[in-house]
C-alpha positions as CSV (number, residue, x, y, z in Angstrom):
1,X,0.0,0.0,0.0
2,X,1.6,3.4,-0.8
3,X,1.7,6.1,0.9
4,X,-0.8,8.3,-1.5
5,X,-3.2,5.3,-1.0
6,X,-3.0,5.4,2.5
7,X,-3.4,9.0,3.0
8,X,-6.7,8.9,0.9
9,X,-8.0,6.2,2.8
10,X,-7.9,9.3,6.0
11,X,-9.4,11.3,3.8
12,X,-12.3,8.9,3.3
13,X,-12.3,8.2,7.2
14,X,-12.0,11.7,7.6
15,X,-15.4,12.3,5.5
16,X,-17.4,9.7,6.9
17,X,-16.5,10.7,10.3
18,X,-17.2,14.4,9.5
19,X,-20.6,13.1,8.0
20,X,-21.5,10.8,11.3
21,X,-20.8,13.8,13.6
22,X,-23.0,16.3,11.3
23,X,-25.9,13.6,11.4
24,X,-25.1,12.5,15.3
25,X,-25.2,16.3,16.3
26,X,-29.3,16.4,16.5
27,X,-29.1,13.2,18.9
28,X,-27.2,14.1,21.3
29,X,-27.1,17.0,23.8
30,X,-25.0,16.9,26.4
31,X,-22.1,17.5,24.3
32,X,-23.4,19.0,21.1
33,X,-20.8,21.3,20.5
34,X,-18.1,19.3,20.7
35,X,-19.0,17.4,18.2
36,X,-20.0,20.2,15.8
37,X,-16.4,21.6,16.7
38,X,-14.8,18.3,15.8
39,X,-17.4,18.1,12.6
40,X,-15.4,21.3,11.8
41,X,-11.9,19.7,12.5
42,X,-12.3,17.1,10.5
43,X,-13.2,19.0,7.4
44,X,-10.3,21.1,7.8
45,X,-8.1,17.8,7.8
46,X,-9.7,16.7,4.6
47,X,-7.9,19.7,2.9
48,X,-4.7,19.2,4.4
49,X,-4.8,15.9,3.5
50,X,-5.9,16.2,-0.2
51,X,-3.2,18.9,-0.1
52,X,-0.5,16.1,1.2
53,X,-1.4,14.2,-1.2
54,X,-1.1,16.5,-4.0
55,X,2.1,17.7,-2.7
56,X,3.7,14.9,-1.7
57,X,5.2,16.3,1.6
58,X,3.2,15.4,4.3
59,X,5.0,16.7,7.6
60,X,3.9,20.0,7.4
61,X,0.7,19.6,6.7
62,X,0.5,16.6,9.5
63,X,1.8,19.0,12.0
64,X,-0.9,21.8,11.3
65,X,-3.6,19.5,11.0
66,X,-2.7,18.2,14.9
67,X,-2.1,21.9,16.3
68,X,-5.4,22.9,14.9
69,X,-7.4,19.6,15.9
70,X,-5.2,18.8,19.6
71,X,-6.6,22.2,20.5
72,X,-9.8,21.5,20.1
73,X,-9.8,18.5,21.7
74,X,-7.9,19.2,24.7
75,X,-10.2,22.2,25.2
76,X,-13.2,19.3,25.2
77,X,-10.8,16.7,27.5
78,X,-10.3,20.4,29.7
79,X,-14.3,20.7,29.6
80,X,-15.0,17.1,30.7
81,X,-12.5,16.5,33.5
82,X,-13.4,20.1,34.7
83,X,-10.1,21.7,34.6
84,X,-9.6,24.5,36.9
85,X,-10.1,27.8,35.0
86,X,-6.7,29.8,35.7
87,X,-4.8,26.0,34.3
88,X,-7.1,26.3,30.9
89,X,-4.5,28.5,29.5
90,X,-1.7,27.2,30.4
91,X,-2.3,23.8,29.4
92,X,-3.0,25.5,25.8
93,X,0.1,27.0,25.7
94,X,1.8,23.8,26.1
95,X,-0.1,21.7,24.2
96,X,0.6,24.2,21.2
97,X,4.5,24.1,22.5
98,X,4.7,19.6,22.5
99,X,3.0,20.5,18.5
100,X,5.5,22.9,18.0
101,X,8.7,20.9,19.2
102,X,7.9,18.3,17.4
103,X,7.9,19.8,14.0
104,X,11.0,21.4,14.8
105,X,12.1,17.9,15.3
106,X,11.4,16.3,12.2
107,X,13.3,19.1,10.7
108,X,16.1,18.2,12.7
109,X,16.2,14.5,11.4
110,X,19.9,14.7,9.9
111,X,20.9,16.0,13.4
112,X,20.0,13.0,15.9
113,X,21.2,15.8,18.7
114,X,19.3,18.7,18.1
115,X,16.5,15.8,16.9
116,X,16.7,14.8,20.5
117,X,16.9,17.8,21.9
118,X,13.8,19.4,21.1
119,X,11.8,16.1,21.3
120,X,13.0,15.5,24.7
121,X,11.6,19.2,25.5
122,X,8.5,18.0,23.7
123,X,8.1,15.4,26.6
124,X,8.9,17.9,29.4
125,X,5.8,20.1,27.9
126,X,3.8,17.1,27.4
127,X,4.3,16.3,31.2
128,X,3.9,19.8,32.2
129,X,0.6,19.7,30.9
130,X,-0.7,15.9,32.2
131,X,0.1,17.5,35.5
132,X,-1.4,20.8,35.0
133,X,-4.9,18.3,33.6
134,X,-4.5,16.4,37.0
135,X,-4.1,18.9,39.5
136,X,-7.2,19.4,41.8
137,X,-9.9,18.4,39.4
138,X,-13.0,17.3,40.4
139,X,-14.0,13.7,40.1
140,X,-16.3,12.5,37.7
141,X,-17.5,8.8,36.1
142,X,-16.1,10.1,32.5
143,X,-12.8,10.9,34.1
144,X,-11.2,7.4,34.1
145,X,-12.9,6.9,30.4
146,X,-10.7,10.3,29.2
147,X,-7.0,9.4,31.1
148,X,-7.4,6.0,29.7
149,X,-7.9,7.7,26.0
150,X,-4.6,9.8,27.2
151,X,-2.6,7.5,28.3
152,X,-3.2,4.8,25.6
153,X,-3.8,7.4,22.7
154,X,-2.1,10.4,23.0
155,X,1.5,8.8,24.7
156,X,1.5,6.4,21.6
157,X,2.4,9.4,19.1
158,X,5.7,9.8,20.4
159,X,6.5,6.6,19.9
160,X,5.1,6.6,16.2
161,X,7.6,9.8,15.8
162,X,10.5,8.2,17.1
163,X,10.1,4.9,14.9
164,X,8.8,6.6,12.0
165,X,11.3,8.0,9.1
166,X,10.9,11.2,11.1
167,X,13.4,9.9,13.3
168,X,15.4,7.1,13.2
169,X,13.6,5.3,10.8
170,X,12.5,2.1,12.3
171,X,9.3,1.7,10.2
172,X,8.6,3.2,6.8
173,X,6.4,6.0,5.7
174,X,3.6,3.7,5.2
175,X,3.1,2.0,8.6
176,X,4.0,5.1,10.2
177,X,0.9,6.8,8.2
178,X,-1.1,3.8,9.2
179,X,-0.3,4.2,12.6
180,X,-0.9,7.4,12.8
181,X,-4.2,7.4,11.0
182,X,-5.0,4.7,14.3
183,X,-4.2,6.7,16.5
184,X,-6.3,9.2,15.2
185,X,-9.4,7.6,14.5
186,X,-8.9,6.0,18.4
187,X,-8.1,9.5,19.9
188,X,-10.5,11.7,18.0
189,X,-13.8,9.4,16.3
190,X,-13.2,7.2,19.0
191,X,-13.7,9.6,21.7
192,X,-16.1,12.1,20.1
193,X,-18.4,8.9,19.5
194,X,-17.8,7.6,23.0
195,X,-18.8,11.5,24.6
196,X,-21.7,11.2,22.4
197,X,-23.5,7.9,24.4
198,X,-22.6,10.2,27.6
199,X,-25.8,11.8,29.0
């Protein structure tokens, strides 16, 4: 499977999920704007990712695409674990700063130092911000159901990163997008459709 074929196979994911969530957003209540917001998201990635494809270099695009749609969702994860109000921004800040060092990485792949450098700095931000999630938050049934799609979902991209072509080139191109369009589906779809059967 090439990579072209694998990246229009997210944009067809994309789509339907895009369609499921404009459909799904007159059945649910409780967390109707979050899904129109990630309705929105997804369309966005459907033009980066017909752009990728077009293109033929994906990193940037990739890296825009998660700023854009990790924002939204963290501000949803923020909502639903009831972050405390003066952490909100902060934890934005940082989540933007983890996207932001990890582009820098991949433009650092013929340097393993630097390479390690600012994805190690990556991690510290990414840590900074579990904590700043964590601290003093009140406790709620959906909590456990949103650290479990943290821990399982989000900590895997790193990983992807590091064994991708990105980095050290473990895997190829093409298990690294297939990966990564796993993790997506699991981390975004996945958890917009599980909010939805919240009441």
């Amino acid at each position: 499977m090439t990579i072209e074929t694998i990246f229009l196979l997210s944009l067809i994911l994309m789509g339907l999920s895009t369609l499921f969530f404009f459909v799904l957003r007159n059945a649910t209540t409780h967390y109707r704007s979050a899904l129109a917001v990630t309705s929105a998201t997804t369309v966005a990635s459907l033009v980066l990712f017909s752009g990728a494809v077009w293109i033929g270099d994906l990193s940037p695009f990739r890296w825009l695409f998660y700023i854009v749609s990790c924002s939204v969702l963290m501000m949803t994860i923020m909502k639903v674990l009831s972050v405390k109000k003066e952490n909100k921004t902060p934890i934005l800040i940082l989540n933007g700063l983890v996207m932001l060092t990890g582009a820098i990485a991949s433009f650092f792949r013929q340097n393993e130092d630097m390479m390690l450098a600012f994805f190690v700095l990556g991690g510290v931000f990414f840590l900074m911000q579990l904590m700043l999630l964590a601290e003093n938050n009140a406790k709620k049934s959906t909590s456990k159901m949103v650290w479990t799609y943290i821990l399982a979902g989000w900590c895997a991209f790193p990983l992807v990163f590091v064994l991708s072509p990105e980095a050290f080139s473990i895997i190829d191109a093409a298990i690294a997008a297939i990966l990564y369009l796993a993790l997506d589906i699991f981390t975004k779809v996945g958890f917009y459709i599980h909010l939805s059967k919240l009441k």
